[in-house]
C-alpha positions in Angstrom: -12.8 11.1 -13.5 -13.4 7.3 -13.1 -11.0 5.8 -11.4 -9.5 2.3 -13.2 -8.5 -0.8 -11.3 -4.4 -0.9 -11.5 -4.8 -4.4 -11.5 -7.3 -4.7 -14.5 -4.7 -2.5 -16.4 -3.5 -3.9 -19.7 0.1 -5.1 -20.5 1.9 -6.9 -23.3 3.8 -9.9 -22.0 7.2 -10.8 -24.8 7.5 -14.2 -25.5 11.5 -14.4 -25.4 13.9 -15.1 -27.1 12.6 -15.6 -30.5 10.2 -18.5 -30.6 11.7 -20.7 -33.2 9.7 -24.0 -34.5 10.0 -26.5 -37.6 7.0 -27.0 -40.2 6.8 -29.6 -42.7 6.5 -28.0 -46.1 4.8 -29.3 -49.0 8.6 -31.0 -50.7 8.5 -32.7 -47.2 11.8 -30.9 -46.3 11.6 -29.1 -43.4 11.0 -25.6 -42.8 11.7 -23.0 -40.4 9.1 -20.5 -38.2 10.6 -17.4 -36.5 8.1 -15.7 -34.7 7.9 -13.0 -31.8 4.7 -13.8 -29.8 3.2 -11.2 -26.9 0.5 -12.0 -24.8 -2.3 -9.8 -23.3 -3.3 -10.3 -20.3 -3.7 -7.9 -16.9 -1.4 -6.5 -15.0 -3.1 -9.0 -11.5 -2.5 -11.7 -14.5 1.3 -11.0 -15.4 3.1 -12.8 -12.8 0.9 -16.0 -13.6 1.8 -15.3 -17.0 5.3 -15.1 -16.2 5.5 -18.2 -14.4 3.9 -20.2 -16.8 5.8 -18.9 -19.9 7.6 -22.4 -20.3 4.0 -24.1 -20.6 3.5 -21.5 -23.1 6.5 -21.6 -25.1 5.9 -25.6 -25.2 2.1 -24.6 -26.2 3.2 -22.2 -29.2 5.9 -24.5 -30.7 4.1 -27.5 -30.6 0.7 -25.7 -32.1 2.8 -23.7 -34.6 5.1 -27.0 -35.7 1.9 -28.8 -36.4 0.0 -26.3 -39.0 0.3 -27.1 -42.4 2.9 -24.7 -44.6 -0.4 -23.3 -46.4 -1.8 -21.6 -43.7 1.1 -21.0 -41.9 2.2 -18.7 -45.6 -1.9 -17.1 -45.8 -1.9 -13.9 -44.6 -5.7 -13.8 -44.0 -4.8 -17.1 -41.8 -2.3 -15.0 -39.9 -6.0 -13.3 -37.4 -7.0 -17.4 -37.4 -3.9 -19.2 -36.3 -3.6 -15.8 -33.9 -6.8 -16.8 -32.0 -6.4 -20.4 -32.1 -3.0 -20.0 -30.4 -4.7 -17.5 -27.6 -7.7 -20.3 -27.4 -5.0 -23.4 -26.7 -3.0 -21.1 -24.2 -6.6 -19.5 -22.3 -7.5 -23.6 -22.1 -4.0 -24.4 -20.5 -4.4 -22.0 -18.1 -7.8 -22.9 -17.2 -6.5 -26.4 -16.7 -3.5 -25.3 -14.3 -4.7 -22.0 -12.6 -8.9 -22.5 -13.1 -8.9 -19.0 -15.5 -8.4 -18.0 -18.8 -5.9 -15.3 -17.5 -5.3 -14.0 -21.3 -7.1 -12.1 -23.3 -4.7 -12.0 -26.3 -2.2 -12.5 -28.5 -0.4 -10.9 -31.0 2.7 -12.0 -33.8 4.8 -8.7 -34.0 7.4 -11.3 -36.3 6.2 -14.2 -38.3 9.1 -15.1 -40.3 9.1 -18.6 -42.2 12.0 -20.2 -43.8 
């Protein structure tokens, strides 16, 4: 059997609590985003991940805050905004730490108001 790397092992990182953000809907009231991010990444990775999770948090609400309520609501969107968000956060971390570190990111709640 092959041995694998422990290091290059897979793990899901919870972005908590609840990442909550405001998005201007089309009335121009203001509208809610309740969303559960996780971010893959390696285990080597985590603890970089972990320390950076405000720069993240800041990343996500300002990215999410700024979409327009149409494509925020498109479920065929959802696999979009999904990669965008992992692009912006790879890009931070390239700028702080000189690697991508993640190599994904999931919504397991996207919950607008």
């Amino acid at each position: 059997a092959e041995e694998v790397d422990p290091g290059k092992e897979t793990v899901y990182v919870m972005v908590e609590p609840y990442l909550i953000t405001n998005f201007v809907k089309k009335n121009g009231r203001l509208g809610f985003l309740n969303t559960l991010p996780r971010i893959i990444t390696t285990k080597a990775n985590k603890a970089l991940v972990d320390d950076n999770m405000p720069l993240i948090k800041d990343f996500l609400v300002e990215y999410l805050g700024s979409l327009p309520e149409e494509k925020l609501r498109d479920i065929k969107q959802r696999s979009v905004i999904q990669k965008e968000a992992m692009q912006g956060i790879q890009k931070l971390f390239k700028e702080e730490v000189g690697k991508p570190v993640i190599t994904g990111l999931i919504f397991k709640k996207f919950l607008m108001m």
